[in-house]
N, C-alpha and C positions, 0 to 999 in steps of 0.2 A: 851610755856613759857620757855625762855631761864634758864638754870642750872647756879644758883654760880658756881662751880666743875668747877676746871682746871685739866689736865692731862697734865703731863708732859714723852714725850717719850725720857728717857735721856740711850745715849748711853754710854758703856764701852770700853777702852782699849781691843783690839784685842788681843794683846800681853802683859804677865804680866807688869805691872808697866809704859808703857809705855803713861804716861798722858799727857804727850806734845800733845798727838792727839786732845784732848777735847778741845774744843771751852772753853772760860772763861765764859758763861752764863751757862754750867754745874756745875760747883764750887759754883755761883752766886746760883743759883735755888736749888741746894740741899743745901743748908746752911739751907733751907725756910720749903723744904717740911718733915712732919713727918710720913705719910702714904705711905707705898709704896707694888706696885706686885712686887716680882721677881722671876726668871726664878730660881736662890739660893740663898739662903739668908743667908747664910754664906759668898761669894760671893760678896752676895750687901752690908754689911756690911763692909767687907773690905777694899772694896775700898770708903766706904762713909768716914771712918778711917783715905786712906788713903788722902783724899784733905782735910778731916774737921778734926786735929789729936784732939781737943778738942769735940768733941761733944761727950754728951754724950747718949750711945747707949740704951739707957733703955727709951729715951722718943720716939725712932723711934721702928714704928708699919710695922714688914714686913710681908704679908703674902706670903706664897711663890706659885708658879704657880708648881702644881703636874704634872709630864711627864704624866701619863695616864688620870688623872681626869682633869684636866688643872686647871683655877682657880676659887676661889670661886667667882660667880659672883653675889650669895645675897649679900655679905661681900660688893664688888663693888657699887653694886648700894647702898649700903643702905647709903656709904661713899660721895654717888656724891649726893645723897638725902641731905646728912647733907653739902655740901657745901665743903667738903674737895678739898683740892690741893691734888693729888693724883702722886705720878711719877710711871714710870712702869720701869724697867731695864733687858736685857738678861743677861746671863753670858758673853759675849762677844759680841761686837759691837751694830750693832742698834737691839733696841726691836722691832716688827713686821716685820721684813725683816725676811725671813730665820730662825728666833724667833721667842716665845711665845709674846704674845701683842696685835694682830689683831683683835683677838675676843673681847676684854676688848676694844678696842677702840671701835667696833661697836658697841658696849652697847653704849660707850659713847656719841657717832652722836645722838642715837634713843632717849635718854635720853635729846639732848641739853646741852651737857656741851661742853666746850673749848678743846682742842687739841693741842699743840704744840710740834713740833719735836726739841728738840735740835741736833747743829750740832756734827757729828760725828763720827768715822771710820766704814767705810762698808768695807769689806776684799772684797766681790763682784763689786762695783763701783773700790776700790783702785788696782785689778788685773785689770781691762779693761783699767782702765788709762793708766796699766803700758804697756799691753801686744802688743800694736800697730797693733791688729786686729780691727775690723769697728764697733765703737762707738756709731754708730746712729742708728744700729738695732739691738737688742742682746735680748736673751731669757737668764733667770734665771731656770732652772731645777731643783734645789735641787738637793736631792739624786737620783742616779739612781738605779735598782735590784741588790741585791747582788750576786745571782745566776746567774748559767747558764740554759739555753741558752738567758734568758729573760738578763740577761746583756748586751752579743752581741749583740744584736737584738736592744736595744734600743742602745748604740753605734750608730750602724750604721743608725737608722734613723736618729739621731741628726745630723749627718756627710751628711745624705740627704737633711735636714731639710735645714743646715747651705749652702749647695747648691743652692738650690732651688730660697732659699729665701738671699741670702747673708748677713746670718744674725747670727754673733756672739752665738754660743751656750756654756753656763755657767754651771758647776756643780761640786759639792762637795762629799766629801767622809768622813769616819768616818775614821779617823788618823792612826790607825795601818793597815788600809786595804787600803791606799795610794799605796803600790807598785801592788797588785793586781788589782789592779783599772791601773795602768798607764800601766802594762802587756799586759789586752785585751784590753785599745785603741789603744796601738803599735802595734796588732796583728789582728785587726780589721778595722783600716783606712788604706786608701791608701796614697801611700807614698809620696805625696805633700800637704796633709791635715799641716795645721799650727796648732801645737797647744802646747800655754802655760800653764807650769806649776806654781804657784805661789803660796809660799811655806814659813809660818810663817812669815806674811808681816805686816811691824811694829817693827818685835821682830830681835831678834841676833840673828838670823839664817834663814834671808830673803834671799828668793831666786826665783826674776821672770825672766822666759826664754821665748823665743817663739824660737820655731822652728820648721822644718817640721816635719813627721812622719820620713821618712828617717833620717833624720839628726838623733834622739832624738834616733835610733836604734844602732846607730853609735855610742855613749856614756852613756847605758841608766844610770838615775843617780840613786840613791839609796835614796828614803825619809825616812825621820825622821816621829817618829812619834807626829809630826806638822799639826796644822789644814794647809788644801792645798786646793786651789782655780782650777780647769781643764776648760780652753778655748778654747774652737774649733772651725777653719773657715775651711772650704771644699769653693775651686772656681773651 
């Protein structure tokens, strides 16, 4: 038996304030919905603030997604049982990519309720567009080890990986560990490995490059600490 219960996976601004990004069916759809997951909800507040400056915030129900417990998911279902329009939001960009969300959607499938993606900035799709490595096969990584030697070592598989298989490899970093991160993959690829940096994309202080390994030795730059996107092709 099909669920009332819609879900709404409504993406944020990558970069502070930058709402030009959002499709007008985000604006449209949260005007509507009063129940929501977020990733913060302090966060999702503000920014509901900032497209709806009238609404007021007392009749919206957030609960928030805990980093280690993740979310409540009686609270969920008991909201998709009662029929609610439910939205889900990260702190930044799309919810289940790379975000909290994925799990609350599979409730949602097993349950029979509705699903809809609003459109919205991915920092991950919006660096491959930019970085002019190969589009049609690319792997998503997440984060890679922060140590050593397990950091090198996966490095250089990815750099094998993206060989092999000529296939775009994607991954991110936690923002103050940005240079140390772009240190050992200068120090670990070979020196015709291409690979983009893409760096607060969206925001004032956008910055996507591609260049070789060699090249990027020859100038290395200095990151901010800015969420930053790493693109790797090995041919």
């Amino acid at each position: 038996m099909a669920s009332t219960a819609t879900i709404y996976m409504i993406p944020l601004p990558i970069a502070e304030g930058a709402l030009h990004t959002l499709s007008p069916e985000v604006t449209r759809r949260t005007g509507e919905i009063t129940h929501y997951f977020a990733e913060d909800a302090r966060t999702a507040r503000r920014f509901l603030k900032s497209i709806h400056p009238k609404m007021v915030m007392e009749t919206i129900e957030i609960s928030e997604i805990d980093k280690h417990l993740g979310a409540d998911k009686t609270l969920f279902r008991k909201w998709i049982k009662e029929g609610k329009t439910i939205g889900i939001m990260s702190e930044a960009g799309c919810p289940g990519v790379a975000d909290p969300g994925s799990e609350l959607v599979g409730i949602a499938h097993t349950m029979n309720a509705k699903v809809v993606p609003l459109t919205g900035p991915s920092s991950i799709l919006l660096a491959l567009m930019a970085s002019g490595l190969i589009g049609q096969n690319f792997a998503f990584n997440g984060y890679i080890p922060v140590k050593e030697p397990n950091r090198s070592k996966r490095i250089k598989e990815l750099e094998v990986l993206s060989t092999r298989d000529k296939q775009t490899q994607i991954f991110i970093e936690t923002p103050y560990r940005n240079n140390y991160l772009l240190s050992d993959i200068l120090k670990t690829c070979h020196y015709y490995t291409r690979l983009c940096i893409a760096q607060d994309i969206t925001g004032e202080n956008e910055m996507i490059r591609t260049r070789t390994i060699k090249e990027w030795k020859e100038a290395i730059p200095v990151l901010g600490k800015l969420p930053v996107v790493f693109l790797l092709l090995s041919s």
